[in-house]
C-alpha positions, 0 to 999 in steps of 0.5 A: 362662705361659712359663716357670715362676714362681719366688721371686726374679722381678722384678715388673712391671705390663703398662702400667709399664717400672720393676720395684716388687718381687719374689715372695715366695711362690709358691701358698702351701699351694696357693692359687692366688696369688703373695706379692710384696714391693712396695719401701716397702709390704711384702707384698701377695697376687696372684691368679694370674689378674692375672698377664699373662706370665712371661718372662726372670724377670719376672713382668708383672701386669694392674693393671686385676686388682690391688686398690686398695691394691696398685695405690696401693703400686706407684705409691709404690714409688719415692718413697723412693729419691733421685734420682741415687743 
C-alpha cells in the first residue's frame, strides 16, 4: 500500500469508478481489517488483504475478496439518492 490508511478515506471497489462510502475504523483492537461505512447499508468489516491499494485518500478493494452481503450493499449504495440532485 502507498500511503497509510485513515478514517475518513474514500472507498471504492477496483472494477467500479463511484465512491460507496468510507472508513470507519482502521485495525480495530488490533485486527487486521478496516470498518467501512457503505451509504444506505451501514458498517461493514473489510479484511485488510481485500484492499487493492491506497492512494490520494482512497481506499480501492477486490470485490472478488468482499463477502456477499457487502458486495450486495456497494451495488445499492446509491439507490437512494435522486437523480439530478
Amino acid at each position: 500500500m502507498q500511503e497509510k490508511i485513515k478514517v475518513g478515506f474514500q472507498a471504492f471497489t477496483s472494477d467500479g469508478s463511484e465512491e460507496f462510502g468510507a472508513v470507519r475504523v482502521v485495525s480495530p483492537d488490533g485486527r487486521p481489517e478496516l470498518v467501512i461505512y457503505v451509504e444506505n447499508a451501514g458498517d461493514f468489516t473489510v479484511p485488510l488483504s481485500a484492499v487493492d491499494s491506497v492512494q490520494s485518500e482512497k481506499v480501492i478493494l477486490n470485490c472478488a475478496k468482499l463477502d456477499r452481503r457487502l458486495r450486495h450493499a456497494i451495488g445499492h449504495a446509491h439507490d437512494a439518492e435522486k437523480p439530478g440532485a
